[in-house]
ROKELO-525448 format. One line per field, with one value per atom (N, C-alpha, C): x, y, z; atom name; residue number from 1; chain. Coordinates in nm, 2 decimals. Layout:
BEGIN
px <- [X; ...]
py <- [Y; ...]
pz <- [Z; ...]
site <- [CA; ...]
pos <- [NUM; ...]
unit <- [A; ...]
This chain:
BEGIN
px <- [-1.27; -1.15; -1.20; -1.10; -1.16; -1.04; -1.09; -0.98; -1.00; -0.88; -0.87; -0.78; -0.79; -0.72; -0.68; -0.57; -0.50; -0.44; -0.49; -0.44; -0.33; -0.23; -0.12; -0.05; -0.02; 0.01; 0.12; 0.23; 0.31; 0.36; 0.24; 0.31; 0.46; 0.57; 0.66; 0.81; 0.77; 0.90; 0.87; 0.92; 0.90; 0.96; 1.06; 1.17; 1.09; 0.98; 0.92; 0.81; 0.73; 0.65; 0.65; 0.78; 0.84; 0.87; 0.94; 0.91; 0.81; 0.72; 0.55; 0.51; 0.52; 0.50; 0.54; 0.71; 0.74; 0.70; 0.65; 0.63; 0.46; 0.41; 0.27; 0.24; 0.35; 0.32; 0.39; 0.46; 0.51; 0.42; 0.35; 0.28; 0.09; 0.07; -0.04; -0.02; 0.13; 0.18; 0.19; 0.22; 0.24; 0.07; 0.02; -0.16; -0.20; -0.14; -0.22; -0.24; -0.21; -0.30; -0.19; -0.19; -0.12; -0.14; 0.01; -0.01; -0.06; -0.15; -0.19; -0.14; -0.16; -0.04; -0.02; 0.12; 0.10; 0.12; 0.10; 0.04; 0.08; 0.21; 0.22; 0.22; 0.18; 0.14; 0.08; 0.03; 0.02; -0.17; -0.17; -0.28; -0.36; -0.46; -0.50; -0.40; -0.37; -0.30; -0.14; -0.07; 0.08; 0.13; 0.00; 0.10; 0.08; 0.22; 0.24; 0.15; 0.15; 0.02; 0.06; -0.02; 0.06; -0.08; -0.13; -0.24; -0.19; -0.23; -0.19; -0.30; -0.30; -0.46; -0.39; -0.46; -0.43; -0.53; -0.57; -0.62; -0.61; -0.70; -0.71; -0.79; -0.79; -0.89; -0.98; -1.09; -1.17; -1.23]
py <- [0.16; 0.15; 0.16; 0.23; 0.27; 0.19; 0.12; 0.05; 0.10; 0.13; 0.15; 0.05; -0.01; -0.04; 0.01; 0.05; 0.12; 0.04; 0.04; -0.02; 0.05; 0.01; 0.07; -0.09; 0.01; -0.06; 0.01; -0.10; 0.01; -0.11; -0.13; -0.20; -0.25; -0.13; -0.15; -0.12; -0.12; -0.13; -0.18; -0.29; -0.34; -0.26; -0.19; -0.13; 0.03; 0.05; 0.17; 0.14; 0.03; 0.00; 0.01; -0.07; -0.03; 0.09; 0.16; 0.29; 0.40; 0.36; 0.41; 0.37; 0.22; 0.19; 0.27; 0.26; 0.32; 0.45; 0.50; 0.68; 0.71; 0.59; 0.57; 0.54; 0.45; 0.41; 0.54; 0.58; 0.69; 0.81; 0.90; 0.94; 0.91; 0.79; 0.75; 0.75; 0.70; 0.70; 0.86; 0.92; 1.06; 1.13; 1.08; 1.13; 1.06; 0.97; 0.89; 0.77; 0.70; 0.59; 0.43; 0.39; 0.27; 0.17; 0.07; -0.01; -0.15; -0.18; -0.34; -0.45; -0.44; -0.53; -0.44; -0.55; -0.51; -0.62; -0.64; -0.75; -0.72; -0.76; -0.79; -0.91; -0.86; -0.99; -0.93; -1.02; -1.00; -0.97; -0.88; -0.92; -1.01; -0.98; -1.09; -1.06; -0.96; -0.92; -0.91; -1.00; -0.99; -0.83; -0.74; -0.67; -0.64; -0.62; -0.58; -0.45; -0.57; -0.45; -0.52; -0.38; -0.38; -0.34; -0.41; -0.38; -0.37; -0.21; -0.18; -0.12; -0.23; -0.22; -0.12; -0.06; 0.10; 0.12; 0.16; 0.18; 0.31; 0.30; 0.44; 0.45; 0.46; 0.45; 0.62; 0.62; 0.76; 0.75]
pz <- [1.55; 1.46; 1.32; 1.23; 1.12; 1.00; 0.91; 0.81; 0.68; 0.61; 0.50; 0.42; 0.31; 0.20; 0.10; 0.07; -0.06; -0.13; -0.27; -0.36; -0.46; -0.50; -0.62; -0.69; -0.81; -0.91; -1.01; -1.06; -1.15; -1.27; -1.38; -1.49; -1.54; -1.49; -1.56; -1.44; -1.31; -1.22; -1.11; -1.06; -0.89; -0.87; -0.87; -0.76; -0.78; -0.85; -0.83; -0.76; -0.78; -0.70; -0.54; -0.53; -0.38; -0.33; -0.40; -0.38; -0.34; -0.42; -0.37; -0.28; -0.23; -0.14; 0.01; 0.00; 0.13; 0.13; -0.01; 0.03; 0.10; 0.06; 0.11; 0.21; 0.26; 0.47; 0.50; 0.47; 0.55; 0.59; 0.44; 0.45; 0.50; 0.53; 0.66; 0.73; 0.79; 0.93; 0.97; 0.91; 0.93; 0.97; 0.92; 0.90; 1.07; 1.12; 1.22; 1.20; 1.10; 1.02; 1.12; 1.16; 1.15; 1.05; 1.02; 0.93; 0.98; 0.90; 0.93; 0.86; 0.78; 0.65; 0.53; 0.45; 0.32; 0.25; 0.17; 0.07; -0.08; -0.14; -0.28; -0.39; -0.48; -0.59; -0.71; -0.78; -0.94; -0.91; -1.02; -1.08; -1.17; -1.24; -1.38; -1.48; -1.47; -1.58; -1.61; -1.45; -1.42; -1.38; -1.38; -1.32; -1.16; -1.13; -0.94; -0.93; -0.81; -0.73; -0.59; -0.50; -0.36; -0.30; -0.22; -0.12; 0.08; 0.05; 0.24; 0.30; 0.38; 0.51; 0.63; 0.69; 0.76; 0.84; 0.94; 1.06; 1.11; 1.25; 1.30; 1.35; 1.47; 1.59; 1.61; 1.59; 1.58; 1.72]
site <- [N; CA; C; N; CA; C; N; CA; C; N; CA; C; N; CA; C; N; CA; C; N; CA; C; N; CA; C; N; CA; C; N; CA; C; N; CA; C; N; CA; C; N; CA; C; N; CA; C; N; CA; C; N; CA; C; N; CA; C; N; CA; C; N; CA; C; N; CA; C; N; CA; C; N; CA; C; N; CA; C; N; CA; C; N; CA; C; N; CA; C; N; CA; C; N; CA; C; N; CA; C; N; CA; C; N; CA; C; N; CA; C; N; CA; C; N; CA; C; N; CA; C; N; CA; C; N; CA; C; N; CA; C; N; CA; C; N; CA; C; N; CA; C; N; CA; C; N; CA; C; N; CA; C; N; CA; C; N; CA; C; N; CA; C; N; CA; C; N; CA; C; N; CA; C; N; CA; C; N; CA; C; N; CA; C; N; CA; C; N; CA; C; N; CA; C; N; CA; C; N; CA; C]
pos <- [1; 1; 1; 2; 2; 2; 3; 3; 3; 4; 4; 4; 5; 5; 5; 6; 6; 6; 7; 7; 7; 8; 8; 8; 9; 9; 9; 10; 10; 10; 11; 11; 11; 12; 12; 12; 13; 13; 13; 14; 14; 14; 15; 15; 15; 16; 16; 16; 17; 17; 17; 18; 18; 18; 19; 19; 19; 20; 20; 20; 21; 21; 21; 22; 22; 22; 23; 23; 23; 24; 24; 24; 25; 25; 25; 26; 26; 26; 27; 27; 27; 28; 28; 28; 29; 29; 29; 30; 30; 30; 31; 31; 31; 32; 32; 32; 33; 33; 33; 34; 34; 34; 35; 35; 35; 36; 36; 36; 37; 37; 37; 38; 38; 38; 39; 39; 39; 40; 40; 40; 41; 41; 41; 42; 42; 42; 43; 43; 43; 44; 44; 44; 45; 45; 45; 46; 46; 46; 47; 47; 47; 48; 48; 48; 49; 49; 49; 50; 50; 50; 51; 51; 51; 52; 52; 52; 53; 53; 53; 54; 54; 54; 55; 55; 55; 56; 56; 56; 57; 57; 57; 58; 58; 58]
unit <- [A; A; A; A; A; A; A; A; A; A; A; A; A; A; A; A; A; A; A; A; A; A; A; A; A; A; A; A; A; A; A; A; A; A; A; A; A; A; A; A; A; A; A; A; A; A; A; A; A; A; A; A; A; A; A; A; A; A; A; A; A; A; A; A; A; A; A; A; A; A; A; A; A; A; A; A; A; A; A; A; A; A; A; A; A; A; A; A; A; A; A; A; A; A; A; A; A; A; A; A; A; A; A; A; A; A; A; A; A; A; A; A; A; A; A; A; A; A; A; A; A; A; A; A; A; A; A; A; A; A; A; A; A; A; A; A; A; A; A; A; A; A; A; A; A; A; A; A; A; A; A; A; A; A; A; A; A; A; A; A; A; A; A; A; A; A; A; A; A; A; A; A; A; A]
């Protein structure tokens, strides 16, 4: 089993952030990838950031 984490970030919109988000599982899910979590919250800096762990059995 193979894991990836992808990190994103969008200083100035949650509701774009989300957005990236679902266009991101979609497109791994599409690749093969399954989702393992996703994980939002701030950085040092307050801005949203979204970390999604992803899989894939080789």
């Amino acid at each position: 089993m193979t894991y990836r984490v992808i990190k994103a970030s969008n200083m100035w919109s949650t509701e774009k952030l989300r957005k990236q988000t679902e266009e991101i599982i979609n497109r791994e899910k599409e690749n093969g990838w399954a989702i393992v979590s996703v994980a939002f919250g701030l950085n040092v800096w307050h801005i949203p950031t979204v970390f999604i762990t992803i899989a894939k059995e080789l």
